[in-house]
N, C-alpha and C positions, 0 to 999 in steps of 0.2 A: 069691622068689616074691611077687608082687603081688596083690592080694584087694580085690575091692572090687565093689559094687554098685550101680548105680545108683539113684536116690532113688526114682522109681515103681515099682521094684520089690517094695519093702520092706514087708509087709502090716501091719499093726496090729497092735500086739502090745497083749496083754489079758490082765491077770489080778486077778480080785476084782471091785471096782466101777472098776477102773482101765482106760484104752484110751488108748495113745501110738500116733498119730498122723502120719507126716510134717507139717510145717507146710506150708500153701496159699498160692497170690497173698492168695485171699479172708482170709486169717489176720490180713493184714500190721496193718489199721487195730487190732484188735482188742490184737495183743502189741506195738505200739508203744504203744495207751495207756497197758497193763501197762507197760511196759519204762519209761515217760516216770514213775508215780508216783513223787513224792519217798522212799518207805521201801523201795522197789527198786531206784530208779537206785542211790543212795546206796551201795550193797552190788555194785554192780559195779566194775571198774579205769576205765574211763569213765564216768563218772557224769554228764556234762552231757547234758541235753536234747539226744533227736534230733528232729530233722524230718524228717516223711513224706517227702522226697526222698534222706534220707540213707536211710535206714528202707528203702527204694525199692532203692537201690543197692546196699546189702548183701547184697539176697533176692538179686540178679539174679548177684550173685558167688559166691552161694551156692549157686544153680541149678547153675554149674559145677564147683563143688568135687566130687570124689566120696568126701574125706574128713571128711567134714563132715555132721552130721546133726541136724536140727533137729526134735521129738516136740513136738505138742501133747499136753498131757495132758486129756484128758475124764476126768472124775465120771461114770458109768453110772447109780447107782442112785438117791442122794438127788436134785441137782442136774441129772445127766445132760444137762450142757453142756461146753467147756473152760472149763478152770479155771486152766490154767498153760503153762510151757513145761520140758523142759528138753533140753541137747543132747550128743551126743559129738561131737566133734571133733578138729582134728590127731591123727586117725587116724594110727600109724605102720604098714600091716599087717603088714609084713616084721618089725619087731620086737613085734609084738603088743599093740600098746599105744595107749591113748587117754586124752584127755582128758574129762573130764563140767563142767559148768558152761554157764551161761547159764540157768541154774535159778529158777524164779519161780514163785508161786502168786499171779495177778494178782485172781482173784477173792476181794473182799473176803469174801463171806460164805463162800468155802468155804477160807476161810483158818483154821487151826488143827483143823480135823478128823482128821490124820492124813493126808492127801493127797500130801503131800511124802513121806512116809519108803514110803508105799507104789510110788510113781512112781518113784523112786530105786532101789528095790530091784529093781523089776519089769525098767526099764532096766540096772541093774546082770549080772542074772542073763542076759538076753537076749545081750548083749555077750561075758559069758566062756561063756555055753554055744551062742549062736548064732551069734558069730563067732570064738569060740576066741582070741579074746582072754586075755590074762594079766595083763594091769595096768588098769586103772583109777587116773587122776590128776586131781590138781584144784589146783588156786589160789585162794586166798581174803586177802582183803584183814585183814591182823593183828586188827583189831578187830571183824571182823564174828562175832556170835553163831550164825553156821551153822556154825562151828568145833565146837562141841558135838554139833551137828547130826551132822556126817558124821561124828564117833570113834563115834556109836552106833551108824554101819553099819558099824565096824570100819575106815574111814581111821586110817590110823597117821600122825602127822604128824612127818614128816622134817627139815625141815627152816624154817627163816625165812630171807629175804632183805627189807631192806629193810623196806616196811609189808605183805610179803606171808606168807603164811605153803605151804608145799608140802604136800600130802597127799597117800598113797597108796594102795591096796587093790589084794591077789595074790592072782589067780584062785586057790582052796584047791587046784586040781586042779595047776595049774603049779607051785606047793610043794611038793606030795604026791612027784609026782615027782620035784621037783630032791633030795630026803632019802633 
């Protein structure tokens, strides 16, 4: 069985001072400057500078994907702008599983307020209770300090390969049952 939604369908999800977003055309200048600074590129598996044309291309391949999902995240209360991005992706629906990553909190001032771990969670929970999803995965590059980051939402990390390292998290309800 195949499951999947299309991207304007998808309404905002909200909880606290947090609101994820699908990402917009209007988006694109905004999370390419994010995506371009030096203490974020650095932290992705591509790290060189894109240009607005490549920047450009991507959306337009992403339009077509329908397993692929790309959240702005807004600040509501103090800031009440966006502040970041982050996404699921390589969707598998038939074995219930995706990816998260492409994770960023571009705004300098709302950088370390706790934004991240509430955006994360909020998407986390969305995915295993609104799409019945069972896993949550991720890749991170060996050295990057968001390692810490994601064992405190419970990623287990599995395995290294290379300068990467794998992490995972199991919807509690898909383990409940598999025992």
């Amino acid at each position: 069985m195949r499951f999947s939604l299309p991207k304007q369908m998808i309404p905002p999800i909200e909880g606290g001072r947090i609101r994820l977003r699908l990402i917009e055309r209007t988006d694109l200048p905004m999370t390419l400057r994010w995506r371009n600074q030096d203490h974020i590129r650095k932290g992705f598996f591509h790290s060189e500078i894109i240009s607005p044309e490549q920047h450009q291309v991507w959306f337009e391949g992403y339009l077509e994907r329908d397993n692929d999902y790309v959240f702005i995240i807004e600040e509501t209360y103090k800031f009440q702008r966006p502040v970041g991005q982050i996404s699921l992706y390589n969707i598998d629906w038939n074995k219930k599983r995706t990816e998260l990553g492409r994770f960023m909190i571009g705004d300098a001032e709302a950088s370390g307020k706790g934004l991240a771990k509430k955006a994360c969670q909020l998407l986390i929970e969305f995915a295993f209770d609104q799409w019945n999803l069972g896993e949550i995965y991720l890749r991170v590059l060996k050295q990057n300090a968001v390692i810490a980051f994601y064992r405190k939402l419970n990623f287990q990390r599995e395995r290294e390969y290379g300068n990467k390292v794998f992490m995972r998290l199991l919807n509690p309800i898909f383990v409940q049952g598999q025992s």
